[in-house]
KEGULUM-914250 format. One record per residue (C-alpha): x, y, z. Coordinates in steps of 0.5 Angstrom, whole numbers, plus 500, padded with zeros to 3 digits. Example, Ala and Ser with C-alpha at 12.3 -4.5 7.8 and 13.67 -1.06 7.14 Angstrom:
2
525491516;527498514;
This chain:
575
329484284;328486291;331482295;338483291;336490292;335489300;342485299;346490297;344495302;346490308;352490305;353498304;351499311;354493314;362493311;361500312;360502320;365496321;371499317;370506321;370501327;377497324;380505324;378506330;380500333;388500330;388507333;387505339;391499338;397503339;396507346;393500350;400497352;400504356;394503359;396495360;401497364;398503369;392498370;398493372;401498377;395501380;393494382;400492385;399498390;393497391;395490394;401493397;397498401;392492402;397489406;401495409;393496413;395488414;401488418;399495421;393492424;397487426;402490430;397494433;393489435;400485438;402491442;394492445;394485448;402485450;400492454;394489458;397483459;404486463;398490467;395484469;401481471;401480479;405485482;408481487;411476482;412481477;420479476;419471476;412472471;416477466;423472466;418466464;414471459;423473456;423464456;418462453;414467448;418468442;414474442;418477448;426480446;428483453;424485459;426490465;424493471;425500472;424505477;422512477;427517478;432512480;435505476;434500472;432494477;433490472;436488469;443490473;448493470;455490470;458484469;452481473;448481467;449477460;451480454;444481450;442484457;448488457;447491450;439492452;441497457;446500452;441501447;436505452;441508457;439515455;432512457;434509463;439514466;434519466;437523459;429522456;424520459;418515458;412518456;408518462;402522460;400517455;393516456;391510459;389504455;383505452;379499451;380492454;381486449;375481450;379475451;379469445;379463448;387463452;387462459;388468462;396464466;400459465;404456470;409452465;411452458;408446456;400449457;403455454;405450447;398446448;393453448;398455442;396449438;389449439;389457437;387458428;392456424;392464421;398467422;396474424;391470429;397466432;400473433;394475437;393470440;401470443;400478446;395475450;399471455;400472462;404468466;403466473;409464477;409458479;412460487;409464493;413469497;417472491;419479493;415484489;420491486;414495488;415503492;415503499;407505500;402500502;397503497;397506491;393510486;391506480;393509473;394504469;398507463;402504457;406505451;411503445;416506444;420505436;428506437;433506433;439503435;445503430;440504425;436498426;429499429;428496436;420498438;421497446;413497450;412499458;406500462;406503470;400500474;401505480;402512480;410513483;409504481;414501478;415502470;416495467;416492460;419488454;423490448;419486442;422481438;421484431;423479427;420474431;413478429;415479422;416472421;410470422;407475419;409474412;406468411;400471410;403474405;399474398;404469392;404474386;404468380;407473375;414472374;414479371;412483379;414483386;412486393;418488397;418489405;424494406;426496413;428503414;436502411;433500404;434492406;430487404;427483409;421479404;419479397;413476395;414474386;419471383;422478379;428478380;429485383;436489383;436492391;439498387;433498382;429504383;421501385;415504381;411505387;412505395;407505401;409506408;407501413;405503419;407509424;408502429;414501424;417507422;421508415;419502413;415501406;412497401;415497395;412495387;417493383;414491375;418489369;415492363;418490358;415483360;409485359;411485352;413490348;408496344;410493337;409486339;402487342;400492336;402486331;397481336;392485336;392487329;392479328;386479333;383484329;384482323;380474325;374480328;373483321;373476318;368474322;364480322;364478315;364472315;357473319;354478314;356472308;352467314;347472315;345473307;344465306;340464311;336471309;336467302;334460305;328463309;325467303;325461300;323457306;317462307;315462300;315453300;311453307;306458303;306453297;305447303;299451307;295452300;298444298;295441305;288446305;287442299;289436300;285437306;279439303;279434298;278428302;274432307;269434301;268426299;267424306;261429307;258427300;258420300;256420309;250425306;247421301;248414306;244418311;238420306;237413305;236414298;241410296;238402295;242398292;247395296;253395292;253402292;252403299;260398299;262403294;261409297;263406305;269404302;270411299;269414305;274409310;279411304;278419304;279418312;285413311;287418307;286424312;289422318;296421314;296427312;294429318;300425322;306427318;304434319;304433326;310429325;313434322;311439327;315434333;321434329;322440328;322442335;326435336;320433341;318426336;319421342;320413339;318408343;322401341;320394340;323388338;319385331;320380325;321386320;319379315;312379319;310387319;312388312;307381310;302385314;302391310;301388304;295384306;293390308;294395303;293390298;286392296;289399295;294398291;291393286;284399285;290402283;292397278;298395280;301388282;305387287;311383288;314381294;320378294;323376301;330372301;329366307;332368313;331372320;330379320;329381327;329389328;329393335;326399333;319404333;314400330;309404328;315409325;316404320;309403318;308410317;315410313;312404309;306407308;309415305;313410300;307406298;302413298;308417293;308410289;300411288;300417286;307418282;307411279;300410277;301409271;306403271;304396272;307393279;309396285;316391288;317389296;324387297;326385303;335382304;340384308;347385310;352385315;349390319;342392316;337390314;334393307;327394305;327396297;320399295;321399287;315401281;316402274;313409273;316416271;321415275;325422279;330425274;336427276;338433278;331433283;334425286;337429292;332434293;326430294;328429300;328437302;322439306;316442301;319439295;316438290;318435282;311438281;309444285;303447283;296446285;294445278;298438278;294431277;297428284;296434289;301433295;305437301;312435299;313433307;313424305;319423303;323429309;319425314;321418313;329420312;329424318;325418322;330413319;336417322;333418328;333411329;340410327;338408319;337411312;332412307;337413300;334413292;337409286;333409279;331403276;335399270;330403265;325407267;321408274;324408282;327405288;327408295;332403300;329402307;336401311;334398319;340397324;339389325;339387331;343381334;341379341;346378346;
């Protein structure tokens, strides 16, 4: 009565809490599409100002070693040196040379200079006609670039090639490494376009300077070595530099959002993602890439309708939700079943201890009464010196059964039993067993008949676990079957077995307990006032070791009264 009681409370308590939580939940359900969504924007410009940091960091590092490399080019080969770096470095657009307070030395205005020389000059001819001026009061370079591994000159295009080459294959690194070059010219003599003065103070200045032309973005760099010295530099390749730099940008694996580099009209210069995206399309977030590239941006594009609609997301997870409470439930049925199965267990192993003290008693109560009168020697006739030394090795044969099986039972509940095989004639062992339990048996009364077809029975099993199985059957037939007459060794087999029948003509297992006799601790009769005292484990050990080495061990009545326990052994067919 007071387990069902503890039952029902269980459940009160335990259905209660989880429909509160299932309330709790649906109203939830509702508003997670939303937060879904911002979690998924957050993220995306989080990884657009990654990236933003990225291509700033970058492009500073460019401009940095582009600077120091035009101040250490030579003065004296200055024109040759910047006409190789406009050949060879994709980095490099257009270079020129320019003398304060005066003009362009070049490149020249005229028709002497090509067309993209001539649009260059166009471009910055409010710089180079004297409108504006450079930044000369830019602080000098601050820190110099430790070098990376480029030589620091080149006399050809080729060694220029090789060095790249060898540089890391990322590509922000290989843009690094290409603003560190600094051409050597490959011929003496060259005129240097320098002022007039013989010695010049060192100033070392630089800068960069974004200029839109036509509303595109054009970032030209300069650097003066010598005060009143020559201003000389280089108009960069922007897409030059933003080719390389986009293929370090991340692949976006949803189809549902896109990371869009935008220049300064709107344009799309790189997308990253699969979305598509329409350029008139309003982006959810923008990030500014850098001072260096002025009124470009990141922009985050995400398609929230595929990520699926609130009432589709409610349906699913009212579904999920529903699975949880069935589990939930599901667990509570589980957990009252093994609460029940453990009351019931706790109450067969508590019949089990008190079986096993006194089976354990009993032998033990014999061996020390017939030891005692053998060892005062009062007993002098002879016969009933054999009577009590057989009583005595029975009561210990008996013992250590009963001790094995306990221990048996130990190993294979924690599955630690180990087997150890061997390749026997089943025939041989069971012949053996008769002969020496035969003087048992027959004290008993009863009369064995073996019955072995012709044939060969070889088994590759653990030998000694068939004995102790053979010898739980032999034991419930002594005890259970006492009153019958004889007790049957069947030994046959069929295609892939071989079967061991051990029959007797005693009371027999009525029907309804056939199955249960192999359950640990049952017993047909399980009080201690029972005529065959026992621990209910002989028959759960013999099953259970029968399977472990991939055999069985079943029951079937016989015709009229009494019962038959079936030994089945995998055959063993050598190769």
């Amino acid at each position: 009565m007071t387990s069902k009681r503890s039952i029902i409370i269980f459940w009160a308590l335990f259905l209660v809490p989880t429909l509160i939580m299932a309330g709790i939940a649906a109203r939830l359900l509702a508003h997670e599409q939303d937060r879904i969504n911002r979690s998924a924007s957050q993220a995306l410009s989080e990884r657009a100002k990654a990236i933003s940091e990225t291509i700033h960091l970058t492009v500073e590092a460019v401009q940095e070693n582009l600077s120091r490399s035009l101040l250490d080019i030579d003065q004296y080969k200055l024109k040759k040196t910047l006409l190789i770096w406009e050949e060879i470095n994709p980095l490099v657009r257009n270079i020129f040379i320019y003398q304060k307070d005066r003009d362009l030395e070049y490149p020249v205005r005229g028709m002497g200079s090509t067309l993209e020389e001539r649009r260059f000059i166009s471009r910055y001819d409010s710089l180079f006609s004297g409108r504006m001026k450079f930044d000369f009061n830019a602080d000098p370079l601050k820190d110099e670039l430790k070098a990376t591994g480029l030589p620091g000159s080149y006399s050809d295009s080729s060694q220029y090639d090789s060095a790249i080459k060898k540089q890391t294959k990322s590509s922000r690194q290989k843009l690094v490494a290409l603003s560190r070059l600094v051409q050597k010219a490959p011929a003496s003599g060259q005129q240097a376009f320098s002022s007039d003065e013989p010695e010049q103070q060192l100033i070392e200045k630089s800068g960069w300077i974004p200029w839109f032309s036509e509303n595109r973005l054009c970032i030209l760099g300069w650097v003066q070595k010598y005060e009143n010295g020559l201003v000389y530099g280089i108009e960069l390749e922007l897409m030059a530099l933003l080719s390389r730099l986009v293929v370090d940008f991340p692949e976006l694996p949803d189809n549902r959002t896109a990371l869009i580099l935008m220049d300064g009209n709107g344009d799309f210069m790189h997308q990253s993602g699969k979305m598509m995206v329409d350029p008139k399309e309003k982006p959810l977030a923008v990030v500014s890439i850098s001072n260096l590239l002025p009124h470009w941006q990141m922009a985050v594009f995400i398609d929230h309708k595929g990520f699926g609609s609130n009432q589709g997301f409610l349906y699913i997870s009212i579904i999920l939700l529903g699975v949880f409470i069935a589990a939930i439930i599901s667990g509570g049925i589980l957990l009252t079943r093994l609460t029940l199965q453990n009351m019931k267990d706790a109450r067969q192993k508590t019949s089990f201890v008190s079986s096993v003290s006194h089976e354990l008693k009993t032998p033990l109560t014999s061996i020390r009464m017939y030891a005692e009168l053998l060892l005062s020697k009062r007993v002098k006739d002879e016969n009933k010196t054999q009577t009590y030394l057989s009583v005595i090795v029975n009561e210990s044969g008996r013992l250590t059964r009963l001790i094995n099986n306990v221990l048996d039972f130990g190993k294979l509940e924690q599955g630690k039993k180990t087997y150890h095989l061997t390749t026997f004639a089943m025939d041989q062992l069971l012949d053996q067993m008769i002969q020496a339990h035969s003087i048992r048996i027959q004290n008993q009364g009863l009369k064995i008949i073996p019955q072995i077809e012709e044939g060969d029975y070889p088994v590759k099993t653990d030998r000694d676990a068939i004995e102790q199985v053979v010898l739980n059957l032999v034991d419930n037939v002594l005890k259970y079957a006492g009153k019958g007459k004889f007790i049957k060794f069947v030994l046959e087999k069929d295609d892939s077995f071989i079967l061991l029948k051990i029959c007797d003509d005693g009371p027999g297992i009525p029907k309804p307990q056939r199955e249960a006799v192999f359950e640990k601790f049952y017993r047909v009769d399980n009080s201690l006032t029972a005529q065959q005292p026992g621990s209910g484990l002989g028959l759960s050990i013999a099953r259970q070791i029968l399977k472990d080495l991939k055999g069985d061990l079943t029951f079937y009545p016989m015709p009229k009264n009494g019962s038959c326990f079936t030994i089945r052994i995998k055959k063993y067919e050598p190769h």
